[in-house]
C-alpha positions in Angstrom: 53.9 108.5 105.0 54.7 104.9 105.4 51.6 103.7 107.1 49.9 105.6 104.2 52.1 103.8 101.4 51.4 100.3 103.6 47.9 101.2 103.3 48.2 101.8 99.3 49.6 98.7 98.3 47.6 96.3 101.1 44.8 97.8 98.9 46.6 96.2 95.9 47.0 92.7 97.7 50.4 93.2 99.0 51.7 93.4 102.6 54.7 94.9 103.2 56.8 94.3 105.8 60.2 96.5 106.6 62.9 94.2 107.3 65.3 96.9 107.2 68.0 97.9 109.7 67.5 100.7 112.3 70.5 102.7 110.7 72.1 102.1 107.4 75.9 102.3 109.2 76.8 99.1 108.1 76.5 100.5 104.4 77.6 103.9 105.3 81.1 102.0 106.4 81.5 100.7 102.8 83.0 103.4 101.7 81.1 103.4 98.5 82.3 105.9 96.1 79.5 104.9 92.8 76.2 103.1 93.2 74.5 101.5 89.8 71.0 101.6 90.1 69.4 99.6 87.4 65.7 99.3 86.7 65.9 103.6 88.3 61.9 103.9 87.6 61.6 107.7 88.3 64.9 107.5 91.1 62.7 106.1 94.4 66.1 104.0 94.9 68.6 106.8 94.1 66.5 109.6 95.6 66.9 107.0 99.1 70.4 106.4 98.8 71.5 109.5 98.0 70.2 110.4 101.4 72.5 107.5 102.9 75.4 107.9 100.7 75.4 111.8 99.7 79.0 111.4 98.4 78.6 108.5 96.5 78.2 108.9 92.9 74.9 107.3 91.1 74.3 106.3 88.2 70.5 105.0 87.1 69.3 102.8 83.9 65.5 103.9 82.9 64.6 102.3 79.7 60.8 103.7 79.9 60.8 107.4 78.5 58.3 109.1 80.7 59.8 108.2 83.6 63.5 108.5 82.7 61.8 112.0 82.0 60.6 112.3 85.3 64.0 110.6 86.5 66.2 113.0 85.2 63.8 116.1 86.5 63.6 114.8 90.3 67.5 114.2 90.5 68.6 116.9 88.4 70.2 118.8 91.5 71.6 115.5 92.8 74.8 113.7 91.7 72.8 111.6 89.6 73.6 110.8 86.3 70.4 108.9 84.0 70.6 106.9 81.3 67.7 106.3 79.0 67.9 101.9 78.2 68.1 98.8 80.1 70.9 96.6 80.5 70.3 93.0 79.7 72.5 89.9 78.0 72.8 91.3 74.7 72.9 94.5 72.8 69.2 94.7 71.0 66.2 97.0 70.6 63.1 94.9 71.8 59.5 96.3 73.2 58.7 96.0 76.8 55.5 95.5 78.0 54.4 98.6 80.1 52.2 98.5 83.2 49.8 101.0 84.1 52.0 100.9 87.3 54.9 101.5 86.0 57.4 99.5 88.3 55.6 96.3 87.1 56.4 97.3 83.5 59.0 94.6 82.3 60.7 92.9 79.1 58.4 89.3 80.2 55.4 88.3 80.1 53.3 89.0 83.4 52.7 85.8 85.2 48.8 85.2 86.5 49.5 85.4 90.3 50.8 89.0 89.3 47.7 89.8 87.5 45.9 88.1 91.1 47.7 89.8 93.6 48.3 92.8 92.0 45.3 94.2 91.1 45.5 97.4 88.3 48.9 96.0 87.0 48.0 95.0 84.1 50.2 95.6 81.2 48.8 98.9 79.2 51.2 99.1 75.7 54.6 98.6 74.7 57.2 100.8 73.9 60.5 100.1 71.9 63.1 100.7 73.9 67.0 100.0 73.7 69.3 97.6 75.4 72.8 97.3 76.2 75.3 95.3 78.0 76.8 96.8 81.5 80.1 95.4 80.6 80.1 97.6 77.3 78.3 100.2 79.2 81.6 100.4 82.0 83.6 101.9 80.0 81.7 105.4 79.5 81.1 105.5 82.8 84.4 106.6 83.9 86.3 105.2 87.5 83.8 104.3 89.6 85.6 103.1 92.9 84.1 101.1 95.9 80.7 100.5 93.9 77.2 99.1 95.0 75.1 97.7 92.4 71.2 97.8 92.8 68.8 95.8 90.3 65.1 95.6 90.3 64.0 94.7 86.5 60.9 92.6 87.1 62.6 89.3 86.5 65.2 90.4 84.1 67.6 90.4 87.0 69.3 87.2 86.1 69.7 88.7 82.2 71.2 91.7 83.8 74.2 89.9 85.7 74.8 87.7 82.9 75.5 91.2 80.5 77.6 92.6 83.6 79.6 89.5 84.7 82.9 91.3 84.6 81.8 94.6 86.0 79.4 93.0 89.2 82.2 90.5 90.2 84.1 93.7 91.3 81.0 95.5 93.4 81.6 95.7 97.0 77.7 95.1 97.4 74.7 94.2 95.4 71.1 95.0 96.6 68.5 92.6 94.1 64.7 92.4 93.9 64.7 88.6 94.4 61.1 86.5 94.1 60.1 83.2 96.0 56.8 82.8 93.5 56.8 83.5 89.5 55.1 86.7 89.1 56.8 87.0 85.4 56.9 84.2 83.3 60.5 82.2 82.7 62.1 84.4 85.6 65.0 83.0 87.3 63.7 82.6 91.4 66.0 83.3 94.5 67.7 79.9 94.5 68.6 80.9 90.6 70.1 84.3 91.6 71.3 82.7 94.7 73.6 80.1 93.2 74.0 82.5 90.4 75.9 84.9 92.6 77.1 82.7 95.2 78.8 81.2 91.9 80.4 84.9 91.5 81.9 85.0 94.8 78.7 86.8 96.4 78.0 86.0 100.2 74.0 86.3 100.8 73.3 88.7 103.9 69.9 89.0 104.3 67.0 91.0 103.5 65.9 94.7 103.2 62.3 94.4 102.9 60.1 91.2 102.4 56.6 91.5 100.7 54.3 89.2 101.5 51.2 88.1 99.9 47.9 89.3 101.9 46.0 86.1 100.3 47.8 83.7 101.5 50.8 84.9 103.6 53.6 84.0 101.8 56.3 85.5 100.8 56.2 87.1 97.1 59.5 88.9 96.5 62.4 90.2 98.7 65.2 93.3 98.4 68.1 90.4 98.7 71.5 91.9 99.9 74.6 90.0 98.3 78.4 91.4 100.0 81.3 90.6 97.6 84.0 87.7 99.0 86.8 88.5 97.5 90.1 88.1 99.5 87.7 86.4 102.7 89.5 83.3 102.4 92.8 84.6 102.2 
């Protein structure tokens, strides 16, 4: 299944390359209780770490309505919970551009090496869709514990963090779709998110997966891991 995935997207213009662990123990030994999985898509992310984590709580963010459909259908027997809007910086109701892949769908303006790299991305439509803040968002959302927070917006990540500043200083972890070349237009790069969260008392640790650009060779985008420092020092 993964060769054929590989297969898929070098098709596309991207190479994938796993730069994940052998085992996920060092996240199993978290302890995380809730996991936030913002930008859910139709719940790749929370169908994959509820297979790590089966105790933990999730809760996924799908502004797009078909696949928050689709989202709510595939983890309906999980202990998933699915919310139909983004998170961002402010509290609004704004249209997002929709790609005819649906993971590139995203609130900016897709940037040409996207449209070169990519090929079949293209944005399709809009669709109004609503926006909140996570740190209004927290409290509905009841105690969540040891947390992990996941966010892959296509460039909104930056946006995101700035609406959750209260709430993402306390996650144990944060797992971030970070990109090394503009592939939407005004999106804040890994040294932005970098100093960004280094700046919230969040230790960079690596990366789960690198995707590289089949052009050229470089490196387009990473899954960045970020482990909270709180009480290191002390």
């Amino acid at each position: 299944m993964l060769k054929l995935i590989q297969r898929s997207l070098y098709s596309l213009g991207l190479s994938v390359k796993l730069a994940k662990p052998e085992n996920f123990k060092w996240l199993q030994e978290r302890d995380i209780e809730t996991v936030l999985d913002i930008g859910a898509n139709v719940g790749q992310f929370a169908t994959k770490i509820n297979a790590i984590l089966p105790k933990a709580r999730i809760i996924s963010f799908e502004p797009l309505s078909n696949c928050y459909q689709v989202l709510a259908t595939k983890t309906a027997t999980k202990n998933v919970s699915a919310y139909n809007f983004a998170l961002g910086e402010e509290d609004c109701h704004v249209e997002i551009n929709v790609s005819k892949h649906t993971p590139s769908s995203s609130l900016l303006d897709m940037a040409q090496l996207h449209k070169d790299v990519f090929a079949g991305t293209d944005y399709s439509g809009k669709e109004t869709i609503k926006v909140r803040r996570l740190d209004d968002v927290v409290s509905e959302l009841g105690d969540l514990g040891k947390f992990l927070v996941k966010i892959d917006v296509q460039g909104f990540e930056d946006r995101v963090i700035k609406g959750g500043m209260n709430t993402i200083q306390q996650a144990e972890l944060i797992i971030i779709e970070t990109s090394f070349k503009e592939l939407y237009k005004g999106q804040l790069l890994f040294n932005g998110i970098y100093n960004l969260l280094n700046g919230m008392g969040f230790e960079f640790q690596g990366n789960m997966t690198q995707c590289f650009n089949k052009a050229d060779g470089s490196i387009l985008y990473a899954e960045s891991i970020f482990s909270n420092n709180r009480g290191k020092h002390c």
